[in-house]
VOBA-1610 file (N, C-alpha, C; in pm, whole numbers, padded with zeros to 5 digits, always signed):
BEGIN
Unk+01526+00087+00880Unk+01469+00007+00773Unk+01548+00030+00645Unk+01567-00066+00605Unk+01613-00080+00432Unk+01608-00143+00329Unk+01641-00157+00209Unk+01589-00187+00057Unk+01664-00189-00035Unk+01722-00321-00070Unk+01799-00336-00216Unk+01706-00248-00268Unk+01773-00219-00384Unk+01746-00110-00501Unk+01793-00154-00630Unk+01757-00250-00702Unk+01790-00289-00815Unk+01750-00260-00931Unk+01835-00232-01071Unk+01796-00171-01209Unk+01885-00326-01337Unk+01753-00297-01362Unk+01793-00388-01522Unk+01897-00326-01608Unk+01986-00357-01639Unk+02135-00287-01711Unk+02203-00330-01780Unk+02277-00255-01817Unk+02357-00332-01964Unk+02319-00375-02108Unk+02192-00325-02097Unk+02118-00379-02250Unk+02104-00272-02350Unk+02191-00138-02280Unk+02251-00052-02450Unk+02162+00053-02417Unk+02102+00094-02267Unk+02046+00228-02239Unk+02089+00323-02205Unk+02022+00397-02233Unk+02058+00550-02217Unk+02121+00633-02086Unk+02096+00550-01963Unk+02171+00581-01856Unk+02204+00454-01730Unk+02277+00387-01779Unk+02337+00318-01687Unk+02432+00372-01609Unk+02501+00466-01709Unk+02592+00568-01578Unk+02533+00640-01469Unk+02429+00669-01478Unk+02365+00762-01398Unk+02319+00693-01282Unk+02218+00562-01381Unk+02161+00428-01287Unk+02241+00404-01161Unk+02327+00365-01235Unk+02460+00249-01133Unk+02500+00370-01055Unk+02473+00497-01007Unk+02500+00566-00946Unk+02445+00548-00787Unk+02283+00498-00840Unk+02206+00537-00717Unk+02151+00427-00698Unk+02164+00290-00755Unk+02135+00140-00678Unk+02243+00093-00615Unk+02224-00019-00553Unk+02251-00090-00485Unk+02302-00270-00542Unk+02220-00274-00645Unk+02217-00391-00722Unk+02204-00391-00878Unk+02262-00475-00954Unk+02253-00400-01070Unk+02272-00564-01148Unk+02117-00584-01267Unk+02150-00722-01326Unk+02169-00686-01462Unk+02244-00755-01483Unk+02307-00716-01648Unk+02272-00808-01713Unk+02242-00744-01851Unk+02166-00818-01929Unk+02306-00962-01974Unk+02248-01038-02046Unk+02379-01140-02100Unk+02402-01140-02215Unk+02353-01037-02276Unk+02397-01014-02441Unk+02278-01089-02485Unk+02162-01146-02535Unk+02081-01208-02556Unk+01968-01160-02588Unk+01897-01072-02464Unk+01745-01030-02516Unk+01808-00859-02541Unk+01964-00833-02508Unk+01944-00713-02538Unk+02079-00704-02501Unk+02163-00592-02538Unk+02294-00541-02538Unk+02415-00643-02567Unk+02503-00652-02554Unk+02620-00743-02656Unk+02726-00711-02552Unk+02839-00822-02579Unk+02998-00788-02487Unk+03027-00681-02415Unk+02993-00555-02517Unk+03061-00393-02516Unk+02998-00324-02399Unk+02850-00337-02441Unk+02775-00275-02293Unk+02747-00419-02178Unk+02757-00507-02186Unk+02769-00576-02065Unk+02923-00508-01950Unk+02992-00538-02094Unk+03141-00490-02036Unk+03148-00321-01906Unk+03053-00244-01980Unk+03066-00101-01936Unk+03003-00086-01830Unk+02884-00216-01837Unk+02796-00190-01704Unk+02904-00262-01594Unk+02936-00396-01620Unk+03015-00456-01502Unk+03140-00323-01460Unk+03186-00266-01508Unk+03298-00178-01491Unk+03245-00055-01376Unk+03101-00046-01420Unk+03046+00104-01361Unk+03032+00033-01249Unk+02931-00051-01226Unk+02917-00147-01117Unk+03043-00107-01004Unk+03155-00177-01042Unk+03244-00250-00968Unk+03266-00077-00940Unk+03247+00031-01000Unk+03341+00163-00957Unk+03246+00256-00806Unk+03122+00198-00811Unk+03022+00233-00772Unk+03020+00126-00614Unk+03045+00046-00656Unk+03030-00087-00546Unk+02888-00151-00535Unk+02883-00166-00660Unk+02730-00214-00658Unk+02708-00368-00714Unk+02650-00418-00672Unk+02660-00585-00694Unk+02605-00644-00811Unk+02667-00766-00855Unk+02632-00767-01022Unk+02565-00895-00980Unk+02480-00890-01091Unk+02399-00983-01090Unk+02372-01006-01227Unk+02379-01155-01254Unk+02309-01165-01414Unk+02186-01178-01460Unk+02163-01170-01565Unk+02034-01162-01598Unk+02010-01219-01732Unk+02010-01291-01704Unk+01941-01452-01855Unk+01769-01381-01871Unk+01772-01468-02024Unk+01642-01440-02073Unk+01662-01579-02237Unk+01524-01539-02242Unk+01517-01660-02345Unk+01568-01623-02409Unk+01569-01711-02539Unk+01629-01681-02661Unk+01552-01593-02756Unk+01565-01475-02729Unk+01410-01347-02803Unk+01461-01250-02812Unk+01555-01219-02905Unk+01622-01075-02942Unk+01496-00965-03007Unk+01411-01085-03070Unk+01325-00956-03142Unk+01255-00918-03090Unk+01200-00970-02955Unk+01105-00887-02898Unk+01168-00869-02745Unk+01275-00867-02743Unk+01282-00819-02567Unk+01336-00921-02518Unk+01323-01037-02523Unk+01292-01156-02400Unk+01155-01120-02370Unk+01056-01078-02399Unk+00936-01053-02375Unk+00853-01142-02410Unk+00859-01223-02490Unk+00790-01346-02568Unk+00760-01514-02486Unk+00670-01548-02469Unk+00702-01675-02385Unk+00706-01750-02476Unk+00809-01873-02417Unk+00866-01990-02525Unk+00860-02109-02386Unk+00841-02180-02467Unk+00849-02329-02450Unk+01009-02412-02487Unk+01106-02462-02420Unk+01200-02481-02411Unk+01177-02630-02404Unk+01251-02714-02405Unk+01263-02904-02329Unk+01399-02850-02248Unk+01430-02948-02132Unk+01542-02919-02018Unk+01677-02905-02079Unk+01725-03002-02198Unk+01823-02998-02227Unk+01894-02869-02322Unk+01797-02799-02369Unk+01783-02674-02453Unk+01819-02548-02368Unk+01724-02516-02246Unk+01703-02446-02145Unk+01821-02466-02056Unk+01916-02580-01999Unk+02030-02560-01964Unk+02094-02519-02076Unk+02099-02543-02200Unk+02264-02479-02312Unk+02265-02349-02310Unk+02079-02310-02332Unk+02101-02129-02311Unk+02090-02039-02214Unk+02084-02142-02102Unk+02110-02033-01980Unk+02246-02069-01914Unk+02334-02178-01958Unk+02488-02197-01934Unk+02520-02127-02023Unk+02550-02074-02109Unk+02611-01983-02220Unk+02596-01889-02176Unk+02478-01787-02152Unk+02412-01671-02073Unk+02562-01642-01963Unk+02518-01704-01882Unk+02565-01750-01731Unk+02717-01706-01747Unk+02771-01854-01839Unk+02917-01832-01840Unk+02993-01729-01925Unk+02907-01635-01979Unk+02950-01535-02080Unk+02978-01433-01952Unk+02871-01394-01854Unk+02884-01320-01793Unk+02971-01315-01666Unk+02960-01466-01661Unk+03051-01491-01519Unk+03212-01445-01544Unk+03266-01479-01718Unk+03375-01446-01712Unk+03408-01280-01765Unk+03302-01243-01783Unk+03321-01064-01816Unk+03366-01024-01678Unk+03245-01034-01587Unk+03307-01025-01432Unk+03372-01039-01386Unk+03456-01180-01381Unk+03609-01200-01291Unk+03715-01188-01389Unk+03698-01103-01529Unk+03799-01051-01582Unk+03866-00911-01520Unk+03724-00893-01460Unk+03763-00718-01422Unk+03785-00755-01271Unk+03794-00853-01200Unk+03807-00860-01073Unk+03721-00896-00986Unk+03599-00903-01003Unk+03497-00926-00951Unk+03413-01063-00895Unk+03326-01076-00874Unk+03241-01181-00851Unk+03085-01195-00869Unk+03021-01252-00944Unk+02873-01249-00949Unk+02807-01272-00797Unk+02718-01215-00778Unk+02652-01188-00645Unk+02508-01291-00671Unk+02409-01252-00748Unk+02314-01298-00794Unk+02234-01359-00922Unk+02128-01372-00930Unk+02098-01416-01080Unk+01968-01431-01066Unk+01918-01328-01160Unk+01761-01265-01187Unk+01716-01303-01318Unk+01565-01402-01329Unk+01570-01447-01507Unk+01511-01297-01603Unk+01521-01265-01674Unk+01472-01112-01738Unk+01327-01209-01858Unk+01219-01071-01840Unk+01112-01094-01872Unk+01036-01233-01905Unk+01003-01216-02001Unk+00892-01375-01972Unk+00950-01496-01919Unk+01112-01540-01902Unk+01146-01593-01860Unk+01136-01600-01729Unk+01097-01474-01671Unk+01088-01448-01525Unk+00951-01462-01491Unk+00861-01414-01587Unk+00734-01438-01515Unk+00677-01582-01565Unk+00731-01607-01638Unk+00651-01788-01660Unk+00713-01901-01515Unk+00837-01857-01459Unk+00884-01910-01358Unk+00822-01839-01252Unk+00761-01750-01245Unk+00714-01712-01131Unk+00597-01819-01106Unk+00500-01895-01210Unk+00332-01927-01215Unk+00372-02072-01219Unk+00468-02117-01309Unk+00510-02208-01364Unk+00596-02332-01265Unk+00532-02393-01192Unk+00628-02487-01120Unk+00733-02575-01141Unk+00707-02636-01268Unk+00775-02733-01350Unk+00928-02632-01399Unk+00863-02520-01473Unk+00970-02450-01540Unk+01087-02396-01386Unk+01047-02355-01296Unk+01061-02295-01199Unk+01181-02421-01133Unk+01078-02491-01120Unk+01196-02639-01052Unk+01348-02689-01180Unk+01305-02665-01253Unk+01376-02635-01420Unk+01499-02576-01404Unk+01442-02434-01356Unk+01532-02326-01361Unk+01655-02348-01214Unk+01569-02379-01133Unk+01666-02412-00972Unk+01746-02510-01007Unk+01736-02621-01116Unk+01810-02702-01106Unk+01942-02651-01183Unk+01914-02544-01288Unk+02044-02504-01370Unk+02108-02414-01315Unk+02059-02354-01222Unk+02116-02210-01150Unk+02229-02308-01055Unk+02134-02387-01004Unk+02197-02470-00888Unk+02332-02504-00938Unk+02305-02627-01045Unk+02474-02673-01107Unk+02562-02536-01157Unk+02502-02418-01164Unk+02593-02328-01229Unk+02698-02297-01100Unk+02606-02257-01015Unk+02687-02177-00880Unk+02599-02153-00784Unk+02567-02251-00706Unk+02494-02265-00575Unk+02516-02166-00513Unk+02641-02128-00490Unk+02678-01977-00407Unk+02569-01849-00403Unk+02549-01893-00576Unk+02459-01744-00609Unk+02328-01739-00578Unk+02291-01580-00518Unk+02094-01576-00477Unk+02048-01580-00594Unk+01933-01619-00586Unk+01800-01609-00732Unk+01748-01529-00659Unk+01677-01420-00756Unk+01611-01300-00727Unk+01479-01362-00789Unk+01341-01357-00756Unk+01250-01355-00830Unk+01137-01315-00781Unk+00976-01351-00786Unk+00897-01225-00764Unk+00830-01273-00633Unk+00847-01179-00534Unk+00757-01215-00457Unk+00670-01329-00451Unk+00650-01438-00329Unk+00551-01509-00354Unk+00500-01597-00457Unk+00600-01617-00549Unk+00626-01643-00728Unk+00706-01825-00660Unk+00702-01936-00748Unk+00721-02023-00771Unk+00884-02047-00801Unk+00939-01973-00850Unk+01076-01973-00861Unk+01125-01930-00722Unk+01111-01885-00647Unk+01180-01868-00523Unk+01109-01946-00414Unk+01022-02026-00446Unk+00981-02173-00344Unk+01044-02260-00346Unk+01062-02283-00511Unk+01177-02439-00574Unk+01292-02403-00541Unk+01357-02289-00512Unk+01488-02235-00480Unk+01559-02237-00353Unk+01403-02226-00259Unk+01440-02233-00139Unk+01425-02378-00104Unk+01344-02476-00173Unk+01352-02607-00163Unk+01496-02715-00162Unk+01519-02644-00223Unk+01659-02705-00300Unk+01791-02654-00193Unk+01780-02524-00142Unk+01843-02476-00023Unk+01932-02377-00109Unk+01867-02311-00172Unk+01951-02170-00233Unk+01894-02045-00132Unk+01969-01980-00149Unk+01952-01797-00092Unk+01867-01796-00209Unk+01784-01711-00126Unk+01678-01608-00230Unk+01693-01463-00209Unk+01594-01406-00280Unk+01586-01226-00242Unk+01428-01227-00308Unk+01340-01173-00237Unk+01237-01157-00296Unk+01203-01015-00333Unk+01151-00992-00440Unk+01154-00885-00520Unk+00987-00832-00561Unk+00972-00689-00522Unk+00889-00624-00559Unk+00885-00512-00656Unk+00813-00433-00729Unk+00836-00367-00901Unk+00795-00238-00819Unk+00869-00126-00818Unk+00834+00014-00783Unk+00715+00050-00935Unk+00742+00044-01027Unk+00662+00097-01137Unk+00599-00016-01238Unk+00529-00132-01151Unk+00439-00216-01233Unk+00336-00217-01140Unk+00237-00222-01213Unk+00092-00316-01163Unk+00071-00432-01090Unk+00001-00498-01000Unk+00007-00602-00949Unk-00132-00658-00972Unk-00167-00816-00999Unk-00276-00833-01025Unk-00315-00893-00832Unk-00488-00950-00845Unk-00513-00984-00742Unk-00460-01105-00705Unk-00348-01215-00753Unk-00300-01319-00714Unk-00139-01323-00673Unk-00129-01173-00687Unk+00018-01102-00662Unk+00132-01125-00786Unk+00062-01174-00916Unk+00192-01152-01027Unk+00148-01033-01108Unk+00259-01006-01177Unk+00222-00866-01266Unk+00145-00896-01328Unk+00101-00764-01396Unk+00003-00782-01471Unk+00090-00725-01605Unk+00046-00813-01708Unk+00082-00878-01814Unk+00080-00681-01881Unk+00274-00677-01985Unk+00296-00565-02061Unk+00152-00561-02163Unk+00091-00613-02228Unk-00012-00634-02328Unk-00135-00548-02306Unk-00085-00536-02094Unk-00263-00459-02057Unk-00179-00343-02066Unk-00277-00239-02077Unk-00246-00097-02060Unk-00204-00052-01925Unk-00248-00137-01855Unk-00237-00068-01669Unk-00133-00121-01632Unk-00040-00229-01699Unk+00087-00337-01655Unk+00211-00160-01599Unk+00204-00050-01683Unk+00333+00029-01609Unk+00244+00154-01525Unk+00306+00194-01410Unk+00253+00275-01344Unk+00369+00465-01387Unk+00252+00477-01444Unk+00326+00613-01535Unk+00339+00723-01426Unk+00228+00728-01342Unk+00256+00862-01242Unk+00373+00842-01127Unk+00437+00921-01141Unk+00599+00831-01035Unk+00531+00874-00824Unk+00440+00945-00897Unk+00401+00945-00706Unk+00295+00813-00674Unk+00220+00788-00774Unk+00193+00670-00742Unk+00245+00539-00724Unk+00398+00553-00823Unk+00478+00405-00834Unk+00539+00477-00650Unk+00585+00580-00646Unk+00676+00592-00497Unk+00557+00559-00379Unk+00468+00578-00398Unk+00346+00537-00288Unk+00346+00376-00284Unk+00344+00316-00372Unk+00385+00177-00385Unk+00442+00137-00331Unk+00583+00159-00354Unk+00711+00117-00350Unk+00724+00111-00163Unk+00660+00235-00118Unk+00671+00233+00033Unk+00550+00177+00130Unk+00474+00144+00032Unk+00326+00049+00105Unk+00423-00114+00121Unk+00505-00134+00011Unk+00524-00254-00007Unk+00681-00303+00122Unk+00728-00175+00088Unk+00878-00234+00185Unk+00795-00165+00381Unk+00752-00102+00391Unk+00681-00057+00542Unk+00576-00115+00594Unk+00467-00181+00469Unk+00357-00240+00503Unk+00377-00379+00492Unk+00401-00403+00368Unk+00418-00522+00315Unk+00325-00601+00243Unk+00250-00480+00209Unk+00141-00522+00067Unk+00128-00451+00002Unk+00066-00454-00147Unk+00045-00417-00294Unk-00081-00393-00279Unk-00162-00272-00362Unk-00299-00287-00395Unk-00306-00309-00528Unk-00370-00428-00569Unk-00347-00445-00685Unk-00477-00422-00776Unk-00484-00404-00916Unk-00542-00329-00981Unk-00703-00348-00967Unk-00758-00429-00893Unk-00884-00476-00863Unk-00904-00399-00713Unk-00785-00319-00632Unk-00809-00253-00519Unk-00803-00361-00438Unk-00784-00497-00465Unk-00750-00599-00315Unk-00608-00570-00249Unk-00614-00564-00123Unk-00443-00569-00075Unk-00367-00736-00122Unk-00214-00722-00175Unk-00215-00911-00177Unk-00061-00858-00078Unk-00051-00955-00016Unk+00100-00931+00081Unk+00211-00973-00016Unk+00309-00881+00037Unk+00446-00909-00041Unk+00595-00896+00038Unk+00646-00968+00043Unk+00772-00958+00092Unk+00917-00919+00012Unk+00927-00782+00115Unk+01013-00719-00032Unk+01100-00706+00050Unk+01241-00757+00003Unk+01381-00752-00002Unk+01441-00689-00063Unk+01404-00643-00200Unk+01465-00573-00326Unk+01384-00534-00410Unk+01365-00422-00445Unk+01329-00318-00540Unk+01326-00330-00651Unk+01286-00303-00782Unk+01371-00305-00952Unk+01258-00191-00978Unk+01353-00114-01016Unk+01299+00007-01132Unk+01365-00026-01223Unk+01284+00022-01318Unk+01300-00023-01495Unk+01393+00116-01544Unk+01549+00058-01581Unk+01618+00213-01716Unk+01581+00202-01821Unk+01472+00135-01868Unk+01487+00120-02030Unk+01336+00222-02078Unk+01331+00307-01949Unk+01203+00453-02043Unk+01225+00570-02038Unk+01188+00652-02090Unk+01280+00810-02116Unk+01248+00868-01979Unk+01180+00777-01887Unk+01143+00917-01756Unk+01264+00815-01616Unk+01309+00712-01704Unk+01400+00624-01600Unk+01468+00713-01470Unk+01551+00772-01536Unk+01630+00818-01415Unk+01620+00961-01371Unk+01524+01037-01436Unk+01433+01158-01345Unk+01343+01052-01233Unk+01290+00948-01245Unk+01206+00854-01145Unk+01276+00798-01040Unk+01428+00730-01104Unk+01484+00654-00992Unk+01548+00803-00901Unk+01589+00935-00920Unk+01654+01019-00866Unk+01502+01058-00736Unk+01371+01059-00804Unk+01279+01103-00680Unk+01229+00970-00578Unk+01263+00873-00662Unk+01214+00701-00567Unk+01368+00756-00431Unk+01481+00762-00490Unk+01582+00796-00370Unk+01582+00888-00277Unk+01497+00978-00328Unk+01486+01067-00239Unk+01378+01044-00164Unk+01253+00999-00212Unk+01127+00962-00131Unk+01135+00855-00033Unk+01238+00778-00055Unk+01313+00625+00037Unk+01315+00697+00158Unk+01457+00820+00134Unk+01527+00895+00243Unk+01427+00961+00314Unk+01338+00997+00282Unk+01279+01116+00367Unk+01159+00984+00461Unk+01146+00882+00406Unk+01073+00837+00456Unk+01168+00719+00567Unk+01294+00759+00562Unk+01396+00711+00676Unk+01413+00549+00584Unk+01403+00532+00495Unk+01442+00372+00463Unk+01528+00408+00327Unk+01655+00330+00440Unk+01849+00344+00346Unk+01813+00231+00243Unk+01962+00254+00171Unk+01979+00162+00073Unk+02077+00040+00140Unk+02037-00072+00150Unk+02126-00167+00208Unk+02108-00302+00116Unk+02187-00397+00154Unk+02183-00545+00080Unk+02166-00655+00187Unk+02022-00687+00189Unk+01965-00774+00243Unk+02013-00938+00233
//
């Protein structure tokens, strides 16, 4: 048994060196909701030294709060800033030799496409004209990877080692207190209900099923990579490698 292992990167944290050590997949921010040229640049470099697959990672236009903010876009807006995103990163990458693998939307951009059909069919259509080649990563059971597979893109469906799940299987919203799972034996108990079982208990105690292809632990909290070093080890002992699905 095995499990992409993917980390949010490049947005100017404290250990992407360490990160990009022990995933498998790695989406870099696009300079936008967070980090600039310099650390996009350092993450694609670690990446490629590591052999770990790059993936981009668009987000709205929300420097001040994260990409965390939901916005309302019209189509023609929403393609300029996720082609800019896109092509900023595509050519950081095949400067150094490389090739983009995937493309993951980062925060509210990701979860309004998860609920959001319209936005979702939105988003497949710009990914699509960018580079059909490339998988969309998005959430389990989520609306962006229905329209994706409609359209006849690769997907990867993705489950959160250290978030909450509500009873309809999307996260539960940063705003609640229960949205991060702080105890790391409870996020690693998770993490292996979800890739062995293939369901979540989500914060109401219902099971909701999930189909997990790929992993994401979060680098952007001071307990990041003391967590991702025991999630690797708790994988191993429980016999499930790191592979790319």
């Amino acid at each position: 048994m095995h499990i992409d292992l993917n980390a949010d990167l490049g947005e100017g944290g404290l250990y992407d060196r360490e990160l990009l050590a022990l995933v498998s997949s790695a989406n870099i921010s696009c300079g936008v909701h967070a980090g600039d040229p310099d650390t996009m640049t350092a993450a694609i470099r670690l990446a490629i030294a590591h052999g770990v697959r790059i993936g981009a990672h668009p987000s709205w236009p929300d420097r001040e709060r994260s990409g965390r903010r939901e916005m309302q876009l019209g189509f023609a807006s929403l393609r300029n800033h996720l082609l800019y995103q896109l092509g900023a990163i595509d050519t950081l990458v095949k400067v150094q030799g490389a090739q983009l693998s995937h493309i993951k939307p980062h925060g509210a951009l990701y979860n309004q496409a998860t609920t959001d059909r319209v936005l979702a069919e939105d988003l497949t259509m710009i990914l699509q004209e960018f580079n059909p080649a490339l998988v969309v990563v998005g959430l389990a059971g989520g609306e962006l990877l229905h329209a994706a597979r409609q359209a006849g893109l690769r997907t990867r469906s993705e489950v959160f080692a250290d978030r909450a799940y509500t009873a309809w299987g999307s996260l539960v919203p940063r705003s609640d207190p229960r949205a991060l799972l702080h105890d790391p034996q409870q996020a690693i108990a998770q993490s292996v209900s979800m890739i062995r079982e293939g369901y979540v208990t989500a914060v109401d105690g219902s099971r909701v099923e999930v189909e997990a292809e790929t992993l994401c632990l979060h680098g952007d909290t001071p307990q990041a990579l003391v967590f991702a070093q025991q999630l690797r080890a708790a994988l191993a002992e429980e016999g499930i490698t790191l592979g790319r699905g």
